[in-house]
C-alpha positions as CSV (number, residue, x, y, z in Angstrom):
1,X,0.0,0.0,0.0
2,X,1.0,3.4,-0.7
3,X,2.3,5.7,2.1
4,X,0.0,8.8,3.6
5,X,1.5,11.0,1.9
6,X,1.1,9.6,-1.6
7,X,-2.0,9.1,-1.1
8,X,-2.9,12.9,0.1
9,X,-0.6,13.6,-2.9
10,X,-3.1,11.6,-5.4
11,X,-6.2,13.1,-4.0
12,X,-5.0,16.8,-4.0
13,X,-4.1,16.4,-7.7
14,X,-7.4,15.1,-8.4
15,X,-9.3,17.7,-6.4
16,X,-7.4,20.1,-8.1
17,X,-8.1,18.9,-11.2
18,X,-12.3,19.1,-10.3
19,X,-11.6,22.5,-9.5
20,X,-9.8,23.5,-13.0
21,X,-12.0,21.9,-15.3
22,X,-14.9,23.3,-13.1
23,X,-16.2,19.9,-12.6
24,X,-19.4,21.0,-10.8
25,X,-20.4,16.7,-10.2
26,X,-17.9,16.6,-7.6
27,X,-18.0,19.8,-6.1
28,X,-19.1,18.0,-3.4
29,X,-16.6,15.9,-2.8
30,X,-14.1,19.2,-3.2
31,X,-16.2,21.1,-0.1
32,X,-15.3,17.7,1.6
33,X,-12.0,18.1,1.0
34,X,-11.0,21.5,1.8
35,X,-12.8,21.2,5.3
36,X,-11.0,18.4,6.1
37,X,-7.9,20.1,4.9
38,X,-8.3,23.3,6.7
39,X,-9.5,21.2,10.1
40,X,-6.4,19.7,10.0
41,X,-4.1,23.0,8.9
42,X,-6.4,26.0,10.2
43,X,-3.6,28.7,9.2
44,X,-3.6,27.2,4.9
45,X,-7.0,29.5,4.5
46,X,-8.4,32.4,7.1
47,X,-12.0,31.6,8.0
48,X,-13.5,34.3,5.5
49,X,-11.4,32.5,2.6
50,X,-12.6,29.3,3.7
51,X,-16.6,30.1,4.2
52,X,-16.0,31.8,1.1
53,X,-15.1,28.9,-1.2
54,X,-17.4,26.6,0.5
55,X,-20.2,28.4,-0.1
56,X,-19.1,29.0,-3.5
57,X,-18.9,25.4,-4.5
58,X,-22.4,25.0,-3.1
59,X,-24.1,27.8,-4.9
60,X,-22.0,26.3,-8.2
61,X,-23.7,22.8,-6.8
62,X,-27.1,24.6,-6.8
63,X,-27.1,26.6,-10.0
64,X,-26.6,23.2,-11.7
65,X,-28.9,21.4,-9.8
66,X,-31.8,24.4,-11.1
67,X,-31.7,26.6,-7.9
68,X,-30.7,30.1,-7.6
69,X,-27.2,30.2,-7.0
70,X,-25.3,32.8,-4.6
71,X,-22.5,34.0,-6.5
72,X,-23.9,33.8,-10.2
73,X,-24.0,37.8,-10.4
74,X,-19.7,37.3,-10.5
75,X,-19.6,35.2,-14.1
76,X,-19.2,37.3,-17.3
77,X,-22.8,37.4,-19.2
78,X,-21.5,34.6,-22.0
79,X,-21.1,32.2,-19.1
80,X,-24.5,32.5,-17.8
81,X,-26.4,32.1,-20.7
């Protein structure tokens, strides 16, 4: 089996990946991550940064899902359309 850090290795690099190619099915599963990230190393985001990007990926989550989302007044015109 692979050591810890490998394996925290893999899983940033495919978190990361969700996040560039604005992979909004795992979103999820990226909010998951960077609260378990940020519980274990409180000083990698302040607390405003981190509410910040949570609730973004959920408002991502819920314009996709149909609802209204919280920051889709931020996207350029083309991208809401």
């Amino acid at each position: 089996s692979a050591p810890p850090e490998a394996k925290l290795m893999l899983l940033s690099a495919a978190m990361w990946q969700v996040a560039q190619q604005r992979d909004v099915r795992h979103y999820e599963k990226l909010e998951e991550f960077v609260t378990l990230v940020t519980e274990a190393i409180p000083e990698l985001l302040s607390h405003r940064h981190r509410a910040q990007l949570i609730l973004g990926l959920r408002a991502r989550v819920r314009d996709e899902s149909g609802g209204i989302g919280l920051f889709s007044w931020m996207e350029s015109p083309e991208k809401r359309k």
